[in-house]
mmCIF file as gemmi writes it, N, C-alpha and C atoms, coordinates in Angstrom:
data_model
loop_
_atom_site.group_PDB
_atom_site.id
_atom_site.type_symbol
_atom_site.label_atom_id
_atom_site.label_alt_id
_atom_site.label_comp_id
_atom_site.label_asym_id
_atom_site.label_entity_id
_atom_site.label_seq_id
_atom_site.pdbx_PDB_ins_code
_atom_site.Cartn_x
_atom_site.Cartn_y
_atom_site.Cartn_z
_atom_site.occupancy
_atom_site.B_iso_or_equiv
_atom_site.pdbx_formal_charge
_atom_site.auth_seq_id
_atom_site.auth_asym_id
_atom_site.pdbx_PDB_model_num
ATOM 1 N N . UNK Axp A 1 ? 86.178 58.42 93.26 1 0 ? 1 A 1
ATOM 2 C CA . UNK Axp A 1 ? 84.81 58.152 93.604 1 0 ? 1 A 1
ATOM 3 C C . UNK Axp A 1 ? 84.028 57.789 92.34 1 0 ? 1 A 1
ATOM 4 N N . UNK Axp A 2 ? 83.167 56.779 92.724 1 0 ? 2 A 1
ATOM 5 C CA . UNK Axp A 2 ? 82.589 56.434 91.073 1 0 ? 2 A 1
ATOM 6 C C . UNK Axp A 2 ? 81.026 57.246 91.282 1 0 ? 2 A 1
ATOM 7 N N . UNK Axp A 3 ? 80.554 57.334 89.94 1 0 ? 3 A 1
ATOM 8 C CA . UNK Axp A 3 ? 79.587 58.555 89.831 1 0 ? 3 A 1
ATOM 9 C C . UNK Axp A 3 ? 78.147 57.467 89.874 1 0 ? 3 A 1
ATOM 10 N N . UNK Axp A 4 ? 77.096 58.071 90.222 1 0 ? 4 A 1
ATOM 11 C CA . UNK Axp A 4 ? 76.263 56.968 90.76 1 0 ? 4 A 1
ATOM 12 C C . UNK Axp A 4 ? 75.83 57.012 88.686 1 0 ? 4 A 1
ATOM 13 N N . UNK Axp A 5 ? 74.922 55.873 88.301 1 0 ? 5 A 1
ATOM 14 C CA . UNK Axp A 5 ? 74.667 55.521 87.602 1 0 ? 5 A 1
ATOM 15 C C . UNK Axp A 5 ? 73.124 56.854 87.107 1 0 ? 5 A 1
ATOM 16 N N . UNK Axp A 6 ? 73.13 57.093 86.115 1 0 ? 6 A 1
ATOM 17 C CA . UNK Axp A 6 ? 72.16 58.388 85.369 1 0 ? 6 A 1
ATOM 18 C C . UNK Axp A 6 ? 70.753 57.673 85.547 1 0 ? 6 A 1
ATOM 19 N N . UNK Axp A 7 ? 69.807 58.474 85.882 1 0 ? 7 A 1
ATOM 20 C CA . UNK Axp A 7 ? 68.645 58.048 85.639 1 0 ? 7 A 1
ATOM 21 C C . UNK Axp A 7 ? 68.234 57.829 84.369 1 0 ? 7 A 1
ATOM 22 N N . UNK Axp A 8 ? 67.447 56.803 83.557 1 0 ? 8 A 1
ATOM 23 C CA . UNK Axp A 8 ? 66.659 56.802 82.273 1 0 ? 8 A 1
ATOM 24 C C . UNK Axp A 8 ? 65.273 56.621 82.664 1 0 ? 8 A 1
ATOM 25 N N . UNK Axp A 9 ? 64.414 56.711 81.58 1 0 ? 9 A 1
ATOM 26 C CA . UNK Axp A 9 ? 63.287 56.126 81.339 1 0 ? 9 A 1
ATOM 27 C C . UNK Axp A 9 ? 63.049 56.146 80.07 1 0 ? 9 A 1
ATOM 28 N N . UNK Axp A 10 ? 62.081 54.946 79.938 1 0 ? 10 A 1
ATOM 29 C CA . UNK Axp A 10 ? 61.913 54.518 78.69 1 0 ? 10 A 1
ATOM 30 C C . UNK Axp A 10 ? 59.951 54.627 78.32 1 0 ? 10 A 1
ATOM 31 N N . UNK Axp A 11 ? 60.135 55.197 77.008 1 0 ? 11 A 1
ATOM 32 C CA . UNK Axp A 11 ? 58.98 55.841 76.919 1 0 ? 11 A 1
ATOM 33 C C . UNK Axp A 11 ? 58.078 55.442 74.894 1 0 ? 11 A 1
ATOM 34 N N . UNK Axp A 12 ? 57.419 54.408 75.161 1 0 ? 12 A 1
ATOM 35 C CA . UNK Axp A 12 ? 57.186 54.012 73.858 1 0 ? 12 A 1
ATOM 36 C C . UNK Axp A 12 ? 55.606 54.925 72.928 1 0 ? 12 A 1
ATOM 37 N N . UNK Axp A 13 ? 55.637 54.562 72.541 1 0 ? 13 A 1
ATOM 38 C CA . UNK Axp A 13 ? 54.777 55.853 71.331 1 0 ? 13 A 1
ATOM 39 C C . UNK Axp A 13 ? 53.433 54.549 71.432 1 0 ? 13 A 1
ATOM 40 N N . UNK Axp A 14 ? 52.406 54.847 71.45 1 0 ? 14 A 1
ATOM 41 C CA . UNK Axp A 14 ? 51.3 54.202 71.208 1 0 ? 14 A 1
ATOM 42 C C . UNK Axp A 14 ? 49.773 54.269 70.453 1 0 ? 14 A 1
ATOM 43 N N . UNK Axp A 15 ? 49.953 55.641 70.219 1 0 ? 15 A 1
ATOM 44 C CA . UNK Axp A 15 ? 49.184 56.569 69.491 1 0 ? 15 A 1
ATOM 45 C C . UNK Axp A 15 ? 50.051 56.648 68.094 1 0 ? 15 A 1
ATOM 46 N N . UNK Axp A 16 ? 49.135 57.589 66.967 1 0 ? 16 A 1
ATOM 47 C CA . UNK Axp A 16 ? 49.474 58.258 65.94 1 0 ? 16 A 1
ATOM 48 C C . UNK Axp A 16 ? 48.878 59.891 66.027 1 0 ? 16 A 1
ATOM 49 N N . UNK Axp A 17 ? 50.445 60.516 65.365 1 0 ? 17 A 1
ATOM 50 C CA . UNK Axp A 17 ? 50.071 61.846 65.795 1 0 ? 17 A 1
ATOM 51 C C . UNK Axp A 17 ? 49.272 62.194 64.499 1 0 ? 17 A 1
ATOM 52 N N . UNK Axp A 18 ? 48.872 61.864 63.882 1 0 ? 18 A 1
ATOM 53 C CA . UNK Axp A 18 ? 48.068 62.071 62.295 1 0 ? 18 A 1
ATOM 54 C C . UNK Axp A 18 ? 46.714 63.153 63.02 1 0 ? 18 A 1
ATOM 55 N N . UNK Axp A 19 ? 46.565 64.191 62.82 1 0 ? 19 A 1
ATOM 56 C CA . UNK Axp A 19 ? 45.601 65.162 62.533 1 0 ? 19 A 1
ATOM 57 C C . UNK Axp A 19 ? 45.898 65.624 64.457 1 0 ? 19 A 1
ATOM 58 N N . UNK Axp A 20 ? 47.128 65.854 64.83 1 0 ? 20 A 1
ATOM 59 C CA . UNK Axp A 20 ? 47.522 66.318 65.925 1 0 ? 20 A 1
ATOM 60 C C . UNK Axp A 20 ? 48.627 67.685 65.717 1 0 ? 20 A 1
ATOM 61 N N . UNK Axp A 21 ? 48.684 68.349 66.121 1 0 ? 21 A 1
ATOM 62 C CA . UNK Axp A 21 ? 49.271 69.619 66.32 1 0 ? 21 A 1
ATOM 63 C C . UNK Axp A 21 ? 51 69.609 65.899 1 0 ? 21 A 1
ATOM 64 N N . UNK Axp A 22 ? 51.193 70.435 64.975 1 0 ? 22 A 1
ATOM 65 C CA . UNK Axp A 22 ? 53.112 70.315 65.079 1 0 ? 22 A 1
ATOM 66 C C . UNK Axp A 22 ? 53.728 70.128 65.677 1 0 ? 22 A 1
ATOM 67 N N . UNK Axp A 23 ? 53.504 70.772 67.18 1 0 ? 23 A 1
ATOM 68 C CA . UNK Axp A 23 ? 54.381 71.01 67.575 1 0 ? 23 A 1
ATOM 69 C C . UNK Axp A 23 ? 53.923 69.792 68.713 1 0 ? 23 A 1
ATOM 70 N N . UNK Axp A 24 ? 53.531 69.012 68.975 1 0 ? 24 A 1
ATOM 71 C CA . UNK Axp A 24 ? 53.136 67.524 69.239 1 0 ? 24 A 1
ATOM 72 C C . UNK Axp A 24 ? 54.062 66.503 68.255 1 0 ? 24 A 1
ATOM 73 N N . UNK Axp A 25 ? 53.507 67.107 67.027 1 0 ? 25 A 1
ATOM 74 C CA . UNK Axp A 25 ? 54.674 65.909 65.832 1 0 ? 25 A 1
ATOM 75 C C . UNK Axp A 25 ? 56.123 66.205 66.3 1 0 ? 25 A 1
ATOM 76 N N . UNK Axp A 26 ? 56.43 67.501 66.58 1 0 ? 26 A 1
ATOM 77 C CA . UNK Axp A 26 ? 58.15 67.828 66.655 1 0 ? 26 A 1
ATOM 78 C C . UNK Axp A 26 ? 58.546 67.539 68.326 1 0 ? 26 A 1
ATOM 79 N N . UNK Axp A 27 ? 57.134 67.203 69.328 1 0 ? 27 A 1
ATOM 80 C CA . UNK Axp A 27 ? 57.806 66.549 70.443 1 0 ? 27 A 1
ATOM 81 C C . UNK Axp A 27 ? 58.213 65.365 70.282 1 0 ? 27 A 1
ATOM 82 N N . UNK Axp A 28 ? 57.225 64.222 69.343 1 0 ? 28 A 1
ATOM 83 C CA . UNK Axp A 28 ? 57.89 63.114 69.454 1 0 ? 28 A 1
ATOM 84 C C . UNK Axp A 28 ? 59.084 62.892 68.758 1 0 ? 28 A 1
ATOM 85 N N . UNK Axp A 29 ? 58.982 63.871 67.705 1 0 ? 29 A 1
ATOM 86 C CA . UNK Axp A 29 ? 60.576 63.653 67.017 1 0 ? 29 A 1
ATOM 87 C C . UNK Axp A 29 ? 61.573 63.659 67.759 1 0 ? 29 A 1
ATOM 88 N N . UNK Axp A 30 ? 61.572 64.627 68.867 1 0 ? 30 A 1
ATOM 89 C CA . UNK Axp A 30 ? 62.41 65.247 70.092 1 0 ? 30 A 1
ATOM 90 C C . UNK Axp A 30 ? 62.541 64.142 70.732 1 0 ? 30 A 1
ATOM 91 N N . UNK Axp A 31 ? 61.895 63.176 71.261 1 0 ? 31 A 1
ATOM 92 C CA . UNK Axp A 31 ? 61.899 62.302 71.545 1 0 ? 31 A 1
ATOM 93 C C . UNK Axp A 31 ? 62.641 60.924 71.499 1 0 ? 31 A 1
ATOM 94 N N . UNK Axp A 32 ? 62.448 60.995 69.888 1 0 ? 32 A 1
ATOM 95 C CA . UNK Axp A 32 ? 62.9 59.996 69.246 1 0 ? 32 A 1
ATOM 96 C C . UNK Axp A 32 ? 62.397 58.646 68.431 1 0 ? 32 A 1
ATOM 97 N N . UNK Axp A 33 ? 60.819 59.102 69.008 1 0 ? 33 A 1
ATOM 98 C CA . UNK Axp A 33 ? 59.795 58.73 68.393 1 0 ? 33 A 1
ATOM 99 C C . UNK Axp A 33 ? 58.903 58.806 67.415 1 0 ? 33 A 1
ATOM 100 N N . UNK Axp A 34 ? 59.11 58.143 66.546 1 0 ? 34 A 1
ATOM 101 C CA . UNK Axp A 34 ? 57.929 58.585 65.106 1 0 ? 34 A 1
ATOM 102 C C . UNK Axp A 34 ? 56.907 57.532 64.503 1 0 ? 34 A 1
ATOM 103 N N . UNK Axp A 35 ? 57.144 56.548 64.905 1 0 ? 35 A 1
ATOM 104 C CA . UNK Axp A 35 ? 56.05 55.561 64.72 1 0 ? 35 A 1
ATOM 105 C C . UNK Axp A 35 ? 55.771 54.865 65.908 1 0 ? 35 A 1
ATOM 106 N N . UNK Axp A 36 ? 54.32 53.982 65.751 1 0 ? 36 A 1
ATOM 107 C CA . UNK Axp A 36 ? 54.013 53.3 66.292 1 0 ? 36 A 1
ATOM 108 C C . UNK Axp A 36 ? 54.317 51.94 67.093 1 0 ? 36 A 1
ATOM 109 N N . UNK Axp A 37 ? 54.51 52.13 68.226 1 0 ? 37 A 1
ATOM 110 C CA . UNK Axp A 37 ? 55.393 50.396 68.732 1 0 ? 37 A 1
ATOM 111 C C . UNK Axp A 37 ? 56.728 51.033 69.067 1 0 ? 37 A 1
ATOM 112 N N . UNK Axp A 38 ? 57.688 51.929 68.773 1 0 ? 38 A 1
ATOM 113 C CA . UNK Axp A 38 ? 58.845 52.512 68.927 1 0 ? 38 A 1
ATOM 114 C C . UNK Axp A 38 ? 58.824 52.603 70.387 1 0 ? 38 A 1
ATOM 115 N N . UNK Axp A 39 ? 60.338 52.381 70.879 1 0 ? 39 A 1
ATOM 116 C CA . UNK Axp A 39 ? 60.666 52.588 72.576 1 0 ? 39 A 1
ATOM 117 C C . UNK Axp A 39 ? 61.765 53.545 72.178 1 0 ? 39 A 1
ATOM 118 N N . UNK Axp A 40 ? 62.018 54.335 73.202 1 0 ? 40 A 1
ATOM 119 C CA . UNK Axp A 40 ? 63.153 55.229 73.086 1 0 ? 40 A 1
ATOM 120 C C . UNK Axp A 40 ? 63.579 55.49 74.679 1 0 ? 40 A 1
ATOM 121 N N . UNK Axp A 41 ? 65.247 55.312 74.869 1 0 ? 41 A 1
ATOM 122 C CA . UNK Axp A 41 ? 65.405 55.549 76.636 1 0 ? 41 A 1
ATOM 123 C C . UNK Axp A 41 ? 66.069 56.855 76.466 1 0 ? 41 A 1
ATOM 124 N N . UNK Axp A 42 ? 65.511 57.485 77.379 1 0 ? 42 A 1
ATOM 125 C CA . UNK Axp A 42 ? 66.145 58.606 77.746 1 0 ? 42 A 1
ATOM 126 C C . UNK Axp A 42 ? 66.487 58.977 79.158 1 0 ? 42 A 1
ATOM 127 N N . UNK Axp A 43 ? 67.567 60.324 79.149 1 0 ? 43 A 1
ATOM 128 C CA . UNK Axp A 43 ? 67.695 60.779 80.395 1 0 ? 43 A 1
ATOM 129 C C . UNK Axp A 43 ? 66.545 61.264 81.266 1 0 ? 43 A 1
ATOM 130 N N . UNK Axp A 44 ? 66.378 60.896 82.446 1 0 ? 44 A 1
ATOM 131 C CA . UNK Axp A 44 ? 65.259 61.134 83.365 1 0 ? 44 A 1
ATOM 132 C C . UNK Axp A 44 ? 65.563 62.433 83.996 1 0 ? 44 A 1
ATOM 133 N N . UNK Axp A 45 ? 65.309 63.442 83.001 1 0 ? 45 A 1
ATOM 134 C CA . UNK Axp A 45 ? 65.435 65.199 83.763 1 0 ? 45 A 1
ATOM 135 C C . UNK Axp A 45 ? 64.095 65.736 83.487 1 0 ? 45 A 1
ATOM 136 N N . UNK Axp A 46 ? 64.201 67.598 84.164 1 0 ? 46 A 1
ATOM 137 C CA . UNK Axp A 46 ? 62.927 67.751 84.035 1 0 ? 46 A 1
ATOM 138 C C . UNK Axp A 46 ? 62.587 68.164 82.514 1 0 ? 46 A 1
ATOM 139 N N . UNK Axp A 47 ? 63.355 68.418 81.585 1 0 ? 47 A 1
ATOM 140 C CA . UNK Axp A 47 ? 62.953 68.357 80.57 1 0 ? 47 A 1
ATOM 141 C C . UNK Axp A 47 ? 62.563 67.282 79.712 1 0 ? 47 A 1
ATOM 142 N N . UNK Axp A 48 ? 63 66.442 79.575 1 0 ? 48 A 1
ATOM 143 C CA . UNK Axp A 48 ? 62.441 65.267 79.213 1 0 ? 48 A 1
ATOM 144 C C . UNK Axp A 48 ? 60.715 65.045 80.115 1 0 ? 48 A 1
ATOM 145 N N . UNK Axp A 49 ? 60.66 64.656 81.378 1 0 ? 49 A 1
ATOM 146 C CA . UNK Axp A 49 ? 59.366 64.674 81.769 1 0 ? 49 A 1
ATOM 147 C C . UNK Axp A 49 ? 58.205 65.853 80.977 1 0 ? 49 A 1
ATOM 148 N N . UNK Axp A 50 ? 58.759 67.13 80.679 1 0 ? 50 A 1
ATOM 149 C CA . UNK Axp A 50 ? 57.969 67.873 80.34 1 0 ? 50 A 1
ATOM 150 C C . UNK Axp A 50 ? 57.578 68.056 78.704 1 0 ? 50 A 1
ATOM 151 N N . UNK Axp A 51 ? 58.466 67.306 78.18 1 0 ? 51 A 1
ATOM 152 C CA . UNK Axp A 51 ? 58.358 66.449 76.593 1 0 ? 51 A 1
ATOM 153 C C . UNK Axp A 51 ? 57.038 65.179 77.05 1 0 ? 51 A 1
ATOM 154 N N . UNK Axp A 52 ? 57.506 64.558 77.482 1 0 ? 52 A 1
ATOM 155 C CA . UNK Axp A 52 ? 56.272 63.618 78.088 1 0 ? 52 A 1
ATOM 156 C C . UNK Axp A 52 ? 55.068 63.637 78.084 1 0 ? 52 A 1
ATOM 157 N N . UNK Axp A 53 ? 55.062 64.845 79.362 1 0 ? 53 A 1
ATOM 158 C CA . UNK Axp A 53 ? 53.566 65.24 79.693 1 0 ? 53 A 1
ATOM 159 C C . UNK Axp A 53 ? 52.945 66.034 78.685 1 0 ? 53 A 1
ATOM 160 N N . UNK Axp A 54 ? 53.534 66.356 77.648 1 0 ? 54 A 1
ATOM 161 C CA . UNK Axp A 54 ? 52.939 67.376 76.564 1 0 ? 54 A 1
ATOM 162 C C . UNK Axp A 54 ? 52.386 66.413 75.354 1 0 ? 54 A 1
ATOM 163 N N . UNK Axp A 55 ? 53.095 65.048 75.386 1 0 ? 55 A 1
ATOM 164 C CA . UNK Axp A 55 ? 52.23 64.168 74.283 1 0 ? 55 A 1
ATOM 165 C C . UNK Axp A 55 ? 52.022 63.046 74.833 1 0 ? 55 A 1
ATOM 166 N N . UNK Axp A 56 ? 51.807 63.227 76.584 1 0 ? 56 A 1
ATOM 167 C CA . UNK Axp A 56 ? 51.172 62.084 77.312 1 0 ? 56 A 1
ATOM 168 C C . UNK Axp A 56 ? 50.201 60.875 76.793 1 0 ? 56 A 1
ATOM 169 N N . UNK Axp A 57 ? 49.389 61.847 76.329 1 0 ? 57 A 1
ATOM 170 C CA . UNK Axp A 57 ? 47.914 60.706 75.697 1 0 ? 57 A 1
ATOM 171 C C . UNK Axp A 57 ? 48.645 59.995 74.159 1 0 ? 57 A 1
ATOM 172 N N . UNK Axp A 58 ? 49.892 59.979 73.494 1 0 ? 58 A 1
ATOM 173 C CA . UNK Axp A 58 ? 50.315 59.328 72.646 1 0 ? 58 A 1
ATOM 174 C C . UNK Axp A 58 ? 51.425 58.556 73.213 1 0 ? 58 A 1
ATOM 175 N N . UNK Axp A 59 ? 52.032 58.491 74.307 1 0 ? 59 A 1
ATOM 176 C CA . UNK Axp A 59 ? 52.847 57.749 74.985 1 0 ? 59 A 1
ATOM 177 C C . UNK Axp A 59 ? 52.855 57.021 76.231 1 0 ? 59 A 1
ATOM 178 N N . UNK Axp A 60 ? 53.459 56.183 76.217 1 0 ? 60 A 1
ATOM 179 C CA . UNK Axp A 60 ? 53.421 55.309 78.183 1 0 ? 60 A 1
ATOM 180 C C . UNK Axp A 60 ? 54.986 55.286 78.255 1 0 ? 60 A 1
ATOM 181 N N . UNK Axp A 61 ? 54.869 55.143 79.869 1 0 ? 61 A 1
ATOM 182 C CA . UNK Axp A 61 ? 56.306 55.156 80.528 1 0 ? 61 A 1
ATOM 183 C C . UNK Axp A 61 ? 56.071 53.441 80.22 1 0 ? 61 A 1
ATOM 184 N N . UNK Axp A 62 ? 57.731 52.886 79.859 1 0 ? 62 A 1
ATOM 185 C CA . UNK Axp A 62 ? 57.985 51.433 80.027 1 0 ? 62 A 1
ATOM 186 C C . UNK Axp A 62 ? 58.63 51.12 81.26 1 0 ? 62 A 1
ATOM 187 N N . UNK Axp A 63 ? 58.164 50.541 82.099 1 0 ? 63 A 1
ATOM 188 C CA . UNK Axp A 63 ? 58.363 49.653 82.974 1 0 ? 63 A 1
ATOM 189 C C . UNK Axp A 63 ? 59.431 48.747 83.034 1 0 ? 63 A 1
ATOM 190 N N . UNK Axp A 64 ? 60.834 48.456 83.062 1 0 ? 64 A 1
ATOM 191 C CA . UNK Axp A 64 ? 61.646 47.456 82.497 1 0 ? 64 A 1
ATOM 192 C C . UNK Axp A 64 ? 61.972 46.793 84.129 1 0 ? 64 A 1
């Protein structure tokens, strides 16, 4: 049986975390994100969403 294909989403940085909280800087690191304009795909679980929603206002979901 073949395994259905993994969810991703892709999630680019649009903000700067400059005078924002550590542990905001060490989500986007988590991420994979550290500058500006950067896309990063990831697995679509609930941890990842909840990386997301915690530095929402510095990121958008990409649309592909």
């Amino acid at each position: 049986m073949a395994k259905a294909p993994a969810k991703t989403v892709t999630v680019e940085q649009y903000a700067s975390p400059i005078r924002r909280p550590k542990d905001q800087r060490a989500t986007l690191i988590g991420l994979k994100l550290n500058k500006i304009g950067r896309r990063s795909t990831l697995p679509d679980n609930p941890s990842t969403r909840g990386m997301i929603a915690k530095v929402a206002h510095m990121v958008r979901i990409v649309e592909e």
